[in-house]
Structures are given as C-alpha cells and as structure tokens.
N, C-alpha and C positions, 0 to 999 in steps of 0.2 A: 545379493542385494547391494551388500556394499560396492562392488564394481560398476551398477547404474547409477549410482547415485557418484561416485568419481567419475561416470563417463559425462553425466547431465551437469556437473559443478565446471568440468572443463571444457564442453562447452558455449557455456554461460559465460566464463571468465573472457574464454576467447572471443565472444558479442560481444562485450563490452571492452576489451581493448581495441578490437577493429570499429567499434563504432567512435570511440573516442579519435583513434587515429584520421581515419575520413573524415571525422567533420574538425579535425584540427584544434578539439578542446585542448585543452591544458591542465581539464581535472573534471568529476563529476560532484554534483552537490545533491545529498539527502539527505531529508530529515528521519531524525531517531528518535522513536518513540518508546523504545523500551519493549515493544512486542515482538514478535518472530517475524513477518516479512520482512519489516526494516533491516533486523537483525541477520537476516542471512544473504538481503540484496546487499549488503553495506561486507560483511564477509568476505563476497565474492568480488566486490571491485575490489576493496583492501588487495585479494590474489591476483588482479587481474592489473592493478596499475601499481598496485605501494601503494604506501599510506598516506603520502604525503600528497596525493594526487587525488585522495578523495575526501572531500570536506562534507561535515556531520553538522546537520543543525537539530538542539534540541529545544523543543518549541511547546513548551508545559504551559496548560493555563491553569494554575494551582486549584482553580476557583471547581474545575474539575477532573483534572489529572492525579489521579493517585499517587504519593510520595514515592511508592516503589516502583514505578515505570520510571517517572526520572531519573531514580537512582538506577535502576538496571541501565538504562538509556548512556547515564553520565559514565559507568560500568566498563561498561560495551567499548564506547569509544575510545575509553584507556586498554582497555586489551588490546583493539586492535589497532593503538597507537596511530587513529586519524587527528589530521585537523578539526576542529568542533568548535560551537560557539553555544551556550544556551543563552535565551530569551526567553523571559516572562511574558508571557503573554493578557495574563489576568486583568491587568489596566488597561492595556491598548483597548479590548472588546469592550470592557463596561466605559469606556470613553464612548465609541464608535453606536453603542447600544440606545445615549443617551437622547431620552426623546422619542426612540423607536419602537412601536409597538413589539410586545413581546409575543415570540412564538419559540416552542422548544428546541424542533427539528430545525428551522431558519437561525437559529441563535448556533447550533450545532455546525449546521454549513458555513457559515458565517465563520467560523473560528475556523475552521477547516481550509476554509478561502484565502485566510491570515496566513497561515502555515507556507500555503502554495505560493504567496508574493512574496513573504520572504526569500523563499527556495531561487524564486525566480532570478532574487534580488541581487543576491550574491551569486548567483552564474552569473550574470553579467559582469558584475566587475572582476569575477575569477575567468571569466573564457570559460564556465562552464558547462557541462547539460545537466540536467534533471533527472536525476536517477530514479524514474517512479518504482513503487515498492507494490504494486498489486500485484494477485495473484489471478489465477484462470477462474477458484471459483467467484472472487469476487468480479470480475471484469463481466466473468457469463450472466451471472446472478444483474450486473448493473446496479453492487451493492458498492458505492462509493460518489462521492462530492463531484457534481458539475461543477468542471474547472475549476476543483480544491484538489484533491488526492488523484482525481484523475485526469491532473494536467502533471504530464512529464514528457521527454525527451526519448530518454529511454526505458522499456517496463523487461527487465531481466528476465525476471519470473515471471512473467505476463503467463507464459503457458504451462504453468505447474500450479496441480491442483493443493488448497491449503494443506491436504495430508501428504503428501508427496514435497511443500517446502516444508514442514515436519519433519519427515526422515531426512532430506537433505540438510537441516541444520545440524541434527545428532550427530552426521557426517562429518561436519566444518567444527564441529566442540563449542557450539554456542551453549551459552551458560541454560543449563536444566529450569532455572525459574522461570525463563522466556520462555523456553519451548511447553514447559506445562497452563504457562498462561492462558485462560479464555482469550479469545479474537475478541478488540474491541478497536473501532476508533476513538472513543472516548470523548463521544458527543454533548454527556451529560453525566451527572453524579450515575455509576452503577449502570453503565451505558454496556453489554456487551452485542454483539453480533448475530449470537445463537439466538440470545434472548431476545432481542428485537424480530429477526428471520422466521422464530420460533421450530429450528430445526438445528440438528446437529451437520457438523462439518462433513460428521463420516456419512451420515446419510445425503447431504447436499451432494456429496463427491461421487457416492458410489450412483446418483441417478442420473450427475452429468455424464460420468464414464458412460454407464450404458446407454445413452442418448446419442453419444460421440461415435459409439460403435456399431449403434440401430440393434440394439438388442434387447430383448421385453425386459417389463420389468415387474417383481414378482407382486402380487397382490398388496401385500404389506406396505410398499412403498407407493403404488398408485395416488393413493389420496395426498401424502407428502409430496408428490411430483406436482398434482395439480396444485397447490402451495407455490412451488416454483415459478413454474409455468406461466401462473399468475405473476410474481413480482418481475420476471423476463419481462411482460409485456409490459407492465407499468412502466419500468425504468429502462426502454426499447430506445426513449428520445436519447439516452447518456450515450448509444452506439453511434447514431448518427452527429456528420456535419448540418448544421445549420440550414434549413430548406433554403433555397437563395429563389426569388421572384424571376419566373422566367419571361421575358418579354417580346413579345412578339412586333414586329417595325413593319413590315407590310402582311 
C-alpha cells in the first residue's frame, strides 16, 4: 500500500511542478484551513516546488472557525516552513452582511467566496495559480461553493477519493489531529460535511468507486446511493460552464 500511495504523491508532485513551469507562475497560493485536503495539497507543492514557492493563506472567521483549525492551520504552515499570511475574516462578513437579509447556507457561501478573492488576490500580485484543494468525492458529489472553493487554477487531488487523501496524508506525516478530523468547510457554528450529506465518507466513496467501475451495488447501500444520486443532480449546475444564448443571424 505504501508504494501506491509514493507512486500517486509523486505523481501529483510532478503536475504541479509542470503545471507551474508551463504557465510560467513563480509560486502557487492556498488557503489553509487546518483540515486534511488543504493539508496534504499544500504537502505536496511544499515537495513539488519548496517552500518558498508556495504561499499559505489562513482565512478564519472566528465568529465560526473553531480555535483548533487555526491553530492546526497556523501549525501546519510552520512545519512545512511555507510563506503564509492569516486574516480575520469576522468583520469583513458582518460589514458586507449589513443591511442583508439573512440566510444560513448564503451567509455560508458568502464567506467561502471571501476566502476565494483573497486567494485570487494574492496570485496576482505573486504571478501565482490557485492551488484548489478539492477532492474527487467532493467534486463528484458537487459538494462545494460556486466560484468560492471551487474556483482554482489548479485541483491536485481533484482525482482522489477523501479516503484515499486519508491514506495519502499518513503517507506525507501530516499531523494525526488533521487527519482524525471530521470533513468540514466550516459554514457555520458545528458545520460538518457528513452531517450535512447525512452520510459517511466511507460509504460515499465506496458507491462512487463502484459506480466508476459499473459494478452492482449491494442491497445495504442502494438507498444511501439514491441519497447521492439525488444531491449529483441538484448540484449538476456547479459542473457546468455558464449556458451562453445561442443566436441565430439568418
């Protein structure tokens, strides 16, 4: 197992140097959030460029970021001795909020969308790209922010399912409180992933696998697929470009 997991890290490494090289960046920029995708797409450039070559934003909104994400976050980037910058974000939102009708999940995005213009912000004045941090199941699932988390440059782990960036971080010596941590973007007070989805990762994973491979699936998981299947369709529009108006001249 360990040799898939050094074949799939190297890789990775090597997409993201050749990707940086071709488009002629001078570094990538991700935000770090103190969970496991961040944590092991930020790993892998750290191997794939130096450290100096990959900048770290940590981008907490206290109002609902749990104290120990930041600190694993703020952690992390010392280990892996990147550039980094935190930002509060707690005022910017209740500025931006005022006046605004409130909604949870829009309030949620909303903060998510913060994160992503920062990200943006600093590639440019660095010659950066965006080093997005998704994984396959959330990409398949369509479980992440229109143009907030799922606007980046480049997605590393875009094709590794959350339990597979799991074993790959235990791989890389990413610190054991990340990798035990529930998945969460941290939408909201007690925000996690499962508990939103209302399913686990392992069963998410094990019914994209067998979907990817056209293989049945056993009784037990039928009804959690149709779960699925359903939230694919809902969140179908986050695959797609933009319908553009097709016009017809004679």
């Amino acid at each position: 197992m360990k040799g898939s997991e050094e074949k799939v890290s190297n890789q990775i490494v090597q997409f993201i140097r050749r990707q940086v090289n071709t488009r002629k960046a001078d570094c990538v920029v991700i935000g770090i959030s103190g969970g496991l995708d961040s944590a092991v797409a930020a790993s892998l450039a750290v191997r794939a460029l130096g450290p100096d070559k990959v900048f770290g934003l940590v981008l907490p909104d206290s109002a609902v970021t749990p104290k120990k994400d930041t600190r694993h976050a703020v952690d992390l980037v010392k280990q892996l001795k990147m550039r980094h910058k935190l930002i509060e974000l707690k005022d910017v939102k209740r500025q931006l909020l005022l006046g605004l009708p409130r909604n949870k999940l829009a309030i949620g995005n909303l903060l998510v969308r913060l994160r992503m213009i920062l990200l943006y912000y600093h590639a440019s004045i660095l010659n950066g790209l965006v080093l997005g941090t998704g994984d396959k199941s959330e990409l398949s699932l369509g479980y992440f922010t229109k143009h907030g988390d799922g606007a980046a440059d480049l997605l590393p782990i875009g094709n590794l399912y959350k339990t597979e960036v799991r074993a790959i971080a235990k791989y890389l010596n990413v610190p054991t409180a990340i990798i035990n941590k529930k998945s969460s973007a941290r939408l909201w007070k007690g925000h996690t992933a499962e508990g939103e989805i209302g399913l686990s990762y392992n069963d998410i994973d094990l019914i994209l696998k067998k979907w990817d491979r056209k293989l049945p699936l056993e009784p037990k998981l039928k009804k959690k697929a149709v779960r699925i299947s359903k939230l694919m369709e809902k969140n179908r529009h986050k695959q797609e470009m933009p319908i553009t108006c097709k016009i017809m001249w004679h």
